[in-house]
VEXKE-661692 format. One line per 4 residues: number of its first residue (from 1); for each residue x, y, z of C-alpha. Coordinates in Angstrom, 2 decimals. Example, Ala and Ser with C-alpha at 12.3 -4.5 7.8 and 13.67 -1.06 7.14 Angstrom:
2
1> 12.30,-4.50,7.80 ~ 13.67,-1.06,7.14
% end
This chain:
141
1> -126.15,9.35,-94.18 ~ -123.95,11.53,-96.48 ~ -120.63,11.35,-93.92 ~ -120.99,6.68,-94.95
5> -120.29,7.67,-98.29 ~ -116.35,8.68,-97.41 ~ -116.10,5.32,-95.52 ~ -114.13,2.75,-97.07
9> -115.24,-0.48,-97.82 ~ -113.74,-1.85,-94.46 ~ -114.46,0.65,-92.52 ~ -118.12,0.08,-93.62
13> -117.97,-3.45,-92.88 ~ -117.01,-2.43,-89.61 ~ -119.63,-0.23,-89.23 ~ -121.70,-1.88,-89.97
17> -120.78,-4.96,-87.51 ~ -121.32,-2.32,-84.75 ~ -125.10,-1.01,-85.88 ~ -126.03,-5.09,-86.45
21> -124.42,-5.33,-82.59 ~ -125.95,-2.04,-81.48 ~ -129.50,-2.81,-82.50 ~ -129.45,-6.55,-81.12
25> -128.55,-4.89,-77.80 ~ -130.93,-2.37,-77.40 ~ -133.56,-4.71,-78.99 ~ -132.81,-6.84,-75.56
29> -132.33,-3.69,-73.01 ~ -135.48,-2.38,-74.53 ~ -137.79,-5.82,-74.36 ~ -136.38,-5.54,-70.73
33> -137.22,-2.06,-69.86 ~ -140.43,-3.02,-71.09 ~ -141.13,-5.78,-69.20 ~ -139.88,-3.65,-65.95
37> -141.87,-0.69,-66.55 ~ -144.90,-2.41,-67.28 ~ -144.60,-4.08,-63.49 ~ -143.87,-0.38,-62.41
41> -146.96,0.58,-63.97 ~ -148.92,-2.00,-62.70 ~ -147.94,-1.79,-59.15 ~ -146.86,1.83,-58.94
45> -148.91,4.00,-61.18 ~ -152.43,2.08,-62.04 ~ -152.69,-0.15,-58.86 ~ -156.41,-1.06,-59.11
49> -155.40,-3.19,-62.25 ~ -156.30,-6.86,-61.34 ~ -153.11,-8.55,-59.95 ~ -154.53,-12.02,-58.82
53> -151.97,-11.62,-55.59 ~ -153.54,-8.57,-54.32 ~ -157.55,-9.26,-55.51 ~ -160.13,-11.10,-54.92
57> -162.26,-12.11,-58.25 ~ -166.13,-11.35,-57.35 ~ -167.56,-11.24,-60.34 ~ -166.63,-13.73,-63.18
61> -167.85,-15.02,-66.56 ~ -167.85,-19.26,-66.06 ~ -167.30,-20.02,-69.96 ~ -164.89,-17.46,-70.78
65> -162.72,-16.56,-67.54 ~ -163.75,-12.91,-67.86 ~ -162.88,-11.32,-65.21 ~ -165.85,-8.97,-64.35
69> -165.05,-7.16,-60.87 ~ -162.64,-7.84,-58.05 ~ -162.20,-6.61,-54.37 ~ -158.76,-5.32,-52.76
73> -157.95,-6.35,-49.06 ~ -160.03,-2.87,-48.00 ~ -162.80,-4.94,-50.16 ~ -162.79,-1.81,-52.64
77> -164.59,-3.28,-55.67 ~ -162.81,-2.46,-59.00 ~ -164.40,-3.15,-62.96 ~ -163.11,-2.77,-66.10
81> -164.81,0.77,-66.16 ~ -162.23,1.67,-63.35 ~ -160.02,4.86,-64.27 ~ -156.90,3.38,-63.64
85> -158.44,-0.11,-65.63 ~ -159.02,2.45,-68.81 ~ -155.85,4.07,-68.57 ~ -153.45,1.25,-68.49
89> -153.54,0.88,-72.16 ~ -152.41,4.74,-72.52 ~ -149.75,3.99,-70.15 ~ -148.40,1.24,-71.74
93> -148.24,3.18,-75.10 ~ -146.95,6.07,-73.16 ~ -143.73,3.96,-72.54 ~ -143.34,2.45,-75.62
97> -143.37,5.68,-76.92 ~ -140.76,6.81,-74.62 ~ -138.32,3.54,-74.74 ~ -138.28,3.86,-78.82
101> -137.58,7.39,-78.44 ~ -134.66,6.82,-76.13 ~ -133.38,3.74,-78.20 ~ -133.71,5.52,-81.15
105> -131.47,8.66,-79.99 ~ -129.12,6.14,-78.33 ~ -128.29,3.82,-81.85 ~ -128.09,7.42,-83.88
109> -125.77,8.63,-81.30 ~ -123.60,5.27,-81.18 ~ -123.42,5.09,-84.52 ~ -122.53,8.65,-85.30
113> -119.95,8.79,-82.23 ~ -117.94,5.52,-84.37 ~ -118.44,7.01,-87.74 ~ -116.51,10.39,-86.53
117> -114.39,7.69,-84.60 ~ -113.25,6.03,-87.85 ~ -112.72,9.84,-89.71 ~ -110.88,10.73,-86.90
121> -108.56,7.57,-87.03 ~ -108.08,7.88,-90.54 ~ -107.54,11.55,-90.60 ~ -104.98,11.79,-87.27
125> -103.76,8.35,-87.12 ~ -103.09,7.27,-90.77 ~ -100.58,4.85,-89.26 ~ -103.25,2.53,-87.59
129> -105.60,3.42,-90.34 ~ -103.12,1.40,-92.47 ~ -102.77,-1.65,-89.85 ~ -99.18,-1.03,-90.64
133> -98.39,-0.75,-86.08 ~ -100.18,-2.24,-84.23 ~ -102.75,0.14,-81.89 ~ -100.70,-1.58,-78.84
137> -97.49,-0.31,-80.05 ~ -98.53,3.22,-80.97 ~ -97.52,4.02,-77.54 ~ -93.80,3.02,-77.78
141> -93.23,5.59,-80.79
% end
């Protein structure tokens, strides 16, 4: 970014204390987003996807634990050739996509937002800039 290069040294070190805190947030919101819309999916969107609470197992390899076909409680019989079976996969990809997008746009926007914060402080408010009064006294003045 062209607009880091009038940063000072602190106020880089700052900044860049808020992206390291930034991405270790959304790293966590996003592994649980994840893990909540893949339930959604599973339960909402692609419901014939074996879930060993709703199905019965019929069909099953011995050796491996393969699960070959299963039965709902209307004794439906669902395989892996199922349409909502083939198109969890896209699903799942479909919200990754969508989650990186979103954290993506939310870090560039966080860290943008404190760059302009920090040229806006130094500009308007040279006085805190300086750390010569304290941000809790600027009020008294």
């Amino acid at each position: 970014m062209e607009i880091e290069q009038l940063l000072s040294p602190k106020e880089r070190r700052q900044l860049q204390k808020l992206k390291t805190a930034t991405a270790a947030i959304i790293v966590l919101l996003a592994s649980l987003a994840f893990w909540a819309g893949t339930y959604f999916l599973k339960e909402n969107i692609f419901r014939h996807y074996f879930n060993p609470t709703r199905h019965i197992i019929v069909d099953q390899d011995p050796l491996t634990g393969e699960v070959y076909a299963w039965k709902d409680a209307l004794n439906y019989v669902y395989t892996p050739e199922d349409r909502d079976v083939k198109l969890f996969p896209y699903g799942v990809a479909g919200l990754v996509l969508a989650e990186m997008l979103i954290c993506l746009s939310a870090y560039k926007l966080i860290t943008e937002h404190y760059i302009l914060m920090l040229m806006f402080k130094r500009r308007f408010l040279p006085c805190l800039a300086e750390e010569r009064i304290s941000p809790l006294r600027v009020s008294n003045l």
